[in-house]
C-alpha positions, -999 to +999 in steps of 0.1 A: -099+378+315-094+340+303-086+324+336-076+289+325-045+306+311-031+308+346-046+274+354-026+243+362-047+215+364-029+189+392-032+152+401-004+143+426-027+120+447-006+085+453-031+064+441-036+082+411-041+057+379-036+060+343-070+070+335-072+095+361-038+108+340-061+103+309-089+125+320-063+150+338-048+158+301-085+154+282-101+179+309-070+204+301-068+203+264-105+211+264-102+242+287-068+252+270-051+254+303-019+266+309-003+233+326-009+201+343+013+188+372+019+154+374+042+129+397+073+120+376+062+087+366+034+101+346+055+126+325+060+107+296+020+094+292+010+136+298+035+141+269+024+116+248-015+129+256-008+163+251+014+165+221-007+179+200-018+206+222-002+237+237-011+226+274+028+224+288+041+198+316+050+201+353+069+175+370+075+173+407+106+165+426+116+157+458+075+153+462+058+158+488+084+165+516+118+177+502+140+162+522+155+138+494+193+142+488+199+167+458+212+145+436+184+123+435+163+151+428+185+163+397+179+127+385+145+133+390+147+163+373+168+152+343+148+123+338+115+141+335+129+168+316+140+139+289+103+124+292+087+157+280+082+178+311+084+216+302+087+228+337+102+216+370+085+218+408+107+212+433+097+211+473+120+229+494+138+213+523+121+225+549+144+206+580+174+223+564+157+260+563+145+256+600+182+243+605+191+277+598+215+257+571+210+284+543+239+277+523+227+240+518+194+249+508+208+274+487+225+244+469+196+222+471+182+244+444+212+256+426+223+226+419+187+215+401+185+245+387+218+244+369+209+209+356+181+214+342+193+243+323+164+266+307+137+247+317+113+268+340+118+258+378+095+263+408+103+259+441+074+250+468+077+270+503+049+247+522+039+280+533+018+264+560+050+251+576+067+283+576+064+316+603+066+349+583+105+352+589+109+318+573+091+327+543+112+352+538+143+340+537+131+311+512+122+336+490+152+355+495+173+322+488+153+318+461+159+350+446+196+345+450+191+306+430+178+321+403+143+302+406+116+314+378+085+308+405+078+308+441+048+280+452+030+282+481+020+243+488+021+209+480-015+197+492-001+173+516+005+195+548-018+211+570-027+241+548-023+252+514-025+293+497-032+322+516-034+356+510-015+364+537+009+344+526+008+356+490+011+390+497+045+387+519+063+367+488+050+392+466+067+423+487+099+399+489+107+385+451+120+403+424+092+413+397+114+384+379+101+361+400+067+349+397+045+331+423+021+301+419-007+291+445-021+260+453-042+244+476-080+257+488-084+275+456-118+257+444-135+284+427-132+313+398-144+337+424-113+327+446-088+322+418-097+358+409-086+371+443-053+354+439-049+367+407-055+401+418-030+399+446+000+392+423-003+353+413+006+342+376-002+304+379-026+288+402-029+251+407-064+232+407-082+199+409-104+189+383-133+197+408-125+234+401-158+254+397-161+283+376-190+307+375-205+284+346-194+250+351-177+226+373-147+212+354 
C-alpha cells in the first residue's frame, strides 16, 4: 500500500512563513501526497506552487476554534475556493453543540456547504473536547449536512486522533462519509493503524517518519 496517497501534509502553525509554505508544497510534490492543508491566507501561494502537480488544496475555516459567525466562514470559504483551494475544513462550533443548539449547528454547516457547492467539505469534531454522546450527534448532524468527511482534530486542543475515537465515527457515518485523522499520528507504523480502522485521509507534519525516511 502507497501510504502518501492518504497523506495530507499540514502547516496551520500561526507563525508559519512563506518558506515554510514553500517547503510544505516541495516536500508534498516529491512524496505525491494526497493534500496539504493550509490557513486561508496561503491558498493562493500552495496553488500557484502546486499547479503543475496533482497534490490538491485544503483550506481551513473558522480555524482553530469554530465559534466564528457563519457567514464569515462562507466568505472564508468562497474566497479560498476562488484562490485555488480544492477542498474545505471547517471546525465545528463546539459552544453551540454543547448548547444542545442542534439546529444552529446544523446550519453552521449547511449553509458552507451549500456555498461552496461541489467542492469536498470536512468538518472537524475536536474529538478531544467531546464525550462519546457528543460525538455522536456531530456525526449524526453531519450526516444529515451532507458533509463528504468527518475530522477528528485541529492540533490546537488538548488532544488530537484516537482510535477510540475513530472507531465510534466509523459505527455512526454513512459509508458516504469518510473520516480524516489528525493529530499524534507521527509514524507509518501508526498511520497504518488508522488506516486499518476505517480512515481515508490522515493529516501529518513534515516530521512524519516512515519506515525509510523522515520526511
Amino acid at each position: 500500500m502507497n501510504i502518501f496517497q492518504h497523506i495530507e501534509f499540514t502547516q496551520l502553525n500561526p507563525n508559519t512563513t512563506e518558506r515554510d509554505i514553500i517547503d510544505l508544497c516541495l516536500h508534498a510534490k516529491e512524496r505525491q501526497v494526497h493534500s496539504v492543508c493550509v490557513n486561508s491566507s496561503y491558498v493562493a501561494l500552495s496553488s500557484e506552487l502546486l499547479k503543475d502537480s496533482h497534490v490538491k488544496i485544503c483550506s481551513v475555516v473558522g480555524f482553530p476554534f469554530g465559534a466564528t459567525a457563519t457567514a464569515s466562514k462562507i466568505h472564508e470559504a468562497e474566497t479560498a475556493v476562488k484562490n485555488g483551494a480544492h477542498e474545505i475544513d471547517m471546525v465545528l462550533n463546539l459552544g453551540l453543540l454543547k448548547s444542545r443548539n442542534y439546529v444552529s449547528v446544523l446550519k453552521d454547516i449547511s449553509d458552507v456547504k451549500l456555498a461552496i457547492g461541489s467542492i469536498p467539505l470536512k468538518v472537524i469534531l475536536e474529538v478531544s473536547e467531546l464525550n462519546k454522546n457528543e460525538i455522536l450527534k456531530a456525526c449524526q448532524i453531519c450526516m444529515d449536512a451532507r458533509v463528504d468527511y468527518v475530522k477528528t482534530s485541529t492540533g490546537f486542543s488538548k488532544g488530537g486522533a484516537t482510535l477510540t475515537a475513530v472507531k465510534i465515527i466509523k459505527k455512526t457515518l454513512r459509508s458516504s462519509i469518510k473520516i480524516c485523522a489528525f493529530d499524534g499520528i507521527n509514524d507509518e507504523e501508526t498511520a497504518s493503524k488508522y488506516l486499518d480502522a476505517g480512515v481515508k485521509r490522515i493529516g501529518v507534519t513534515l516530521e512524519f517518519k516512515t519506515n525509510e525516511i523522515t520526511v
